[in-house]
C-alpha atoms as a printed R data frame, in Angstrom:
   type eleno elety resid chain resno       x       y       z
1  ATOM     1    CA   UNK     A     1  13.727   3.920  10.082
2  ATOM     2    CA   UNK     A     2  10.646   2.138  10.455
3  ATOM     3    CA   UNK     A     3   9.405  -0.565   8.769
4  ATOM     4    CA   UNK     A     4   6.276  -0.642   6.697
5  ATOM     5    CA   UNK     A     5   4.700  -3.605   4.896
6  ATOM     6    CA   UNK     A     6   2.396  -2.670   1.622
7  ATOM     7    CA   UNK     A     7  -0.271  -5.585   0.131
8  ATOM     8    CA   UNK     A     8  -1.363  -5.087  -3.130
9  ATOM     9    CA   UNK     A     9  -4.634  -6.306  -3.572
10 ATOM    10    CA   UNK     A    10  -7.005  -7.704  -6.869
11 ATOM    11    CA   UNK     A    11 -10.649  -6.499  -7.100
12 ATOM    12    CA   UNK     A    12 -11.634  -8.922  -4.820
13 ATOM    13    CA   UNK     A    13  -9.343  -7.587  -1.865
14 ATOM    14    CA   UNK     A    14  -7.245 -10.843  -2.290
15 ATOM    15    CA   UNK     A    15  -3.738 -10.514  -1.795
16 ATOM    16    CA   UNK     A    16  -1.514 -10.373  -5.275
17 ATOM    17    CA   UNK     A    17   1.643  -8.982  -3.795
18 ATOM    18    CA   UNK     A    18   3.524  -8.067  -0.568
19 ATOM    19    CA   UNK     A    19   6.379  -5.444  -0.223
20 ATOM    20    CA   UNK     A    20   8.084  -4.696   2.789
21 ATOM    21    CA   UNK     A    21   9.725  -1.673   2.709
22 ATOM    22    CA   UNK     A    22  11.423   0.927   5.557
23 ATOM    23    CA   UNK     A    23  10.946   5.280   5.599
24 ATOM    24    CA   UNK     A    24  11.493   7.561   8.616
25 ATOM    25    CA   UNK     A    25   7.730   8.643   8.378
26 ATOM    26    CA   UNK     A    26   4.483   6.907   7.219
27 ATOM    27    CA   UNK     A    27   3.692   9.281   5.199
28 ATOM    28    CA   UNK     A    28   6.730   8.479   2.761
29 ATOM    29    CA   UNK     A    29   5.479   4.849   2.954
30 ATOM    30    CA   UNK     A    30   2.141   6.112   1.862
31 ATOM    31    CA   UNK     A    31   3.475   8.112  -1.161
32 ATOM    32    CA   UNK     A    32   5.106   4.588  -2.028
33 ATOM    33    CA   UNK     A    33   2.037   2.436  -2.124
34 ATOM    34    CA   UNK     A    34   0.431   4.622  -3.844
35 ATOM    35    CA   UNK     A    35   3.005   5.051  -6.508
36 ATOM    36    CA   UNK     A    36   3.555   0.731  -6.158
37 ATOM    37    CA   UNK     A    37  -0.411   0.381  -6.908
38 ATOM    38    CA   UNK     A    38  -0.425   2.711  -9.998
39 ATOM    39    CA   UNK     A    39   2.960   0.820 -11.635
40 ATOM    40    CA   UNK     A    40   1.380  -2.450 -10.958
41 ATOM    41    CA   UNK     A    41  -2.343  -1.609 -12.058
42 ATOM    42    CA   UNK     A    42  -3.447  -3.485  -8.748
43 ATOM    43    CA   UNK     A    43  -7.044  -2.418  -7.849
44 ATOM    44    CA   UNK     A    44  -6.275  -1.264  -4.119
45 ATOM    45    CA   UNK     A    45  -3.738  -1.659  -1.390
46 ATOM    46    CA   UNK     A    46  -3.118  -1.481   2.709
47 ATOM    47    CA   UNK     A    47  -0.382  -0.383   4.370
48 ATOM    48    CA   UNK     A    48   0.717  -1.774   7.442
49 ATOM    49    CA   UNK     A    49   3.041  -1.287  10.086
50 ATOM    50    CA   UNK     A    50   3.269  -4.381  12.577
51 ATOM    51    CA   UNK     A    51  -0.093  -5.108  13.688
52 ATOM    52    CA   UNK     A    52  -1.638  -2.164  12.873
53 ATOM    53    CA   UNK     A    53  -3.070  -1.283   9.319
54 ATOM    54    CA   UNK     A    54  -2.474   2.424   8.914
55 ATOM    55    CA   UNK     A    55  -4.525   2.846   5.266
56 ATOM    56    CA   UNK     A    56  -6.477   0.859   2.801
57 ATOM    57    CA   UNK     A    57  -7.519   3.081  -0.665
58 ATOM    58    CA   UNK     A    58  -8.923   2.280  -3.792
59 ATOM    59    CA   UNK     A    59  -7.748   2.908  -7.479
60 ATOM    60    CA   UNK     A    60 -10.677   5.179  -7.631
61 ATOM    61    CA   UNK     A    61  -9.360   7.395  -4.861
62 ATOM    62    CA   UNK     A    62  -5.743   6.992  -6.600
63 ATOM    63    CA   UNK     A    63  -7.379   8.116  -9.866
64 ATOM    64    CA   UNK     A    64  -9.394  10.878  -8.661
């Protein structure tokens, strides 16, 4: 398992909420923060794993 840390962010890319989470693939952590984003109504979120930030998207890309 790896280990996968997803920040929700407000429409000023601040920080609202953190989840760390753990799926064999990043793509399963991407499904998630997508998913998280929607349930929350947060206006975007990244996706990290360690150091490295593996995806940032918008609630317009979620939408459309």
């Amino acid at each position: 398992m790896a280990r996968f840390r997803v920040y929700l962010l407000d429409g000023k890319s601040r920080i609202v909420s953190v989840e760390d989470v753990e799926f064999e693939l990043s793509h399963e952590a991407l499904a998630f923060a997508r998913r998280l984003v929607a349930n929350r109504q947060s206006h975007a979120f990244e996706l990290w794993q360690g150091r490295d930030r593996l995806h940032k998207e918008g609630r317009t890309a979620l939408c459309g």
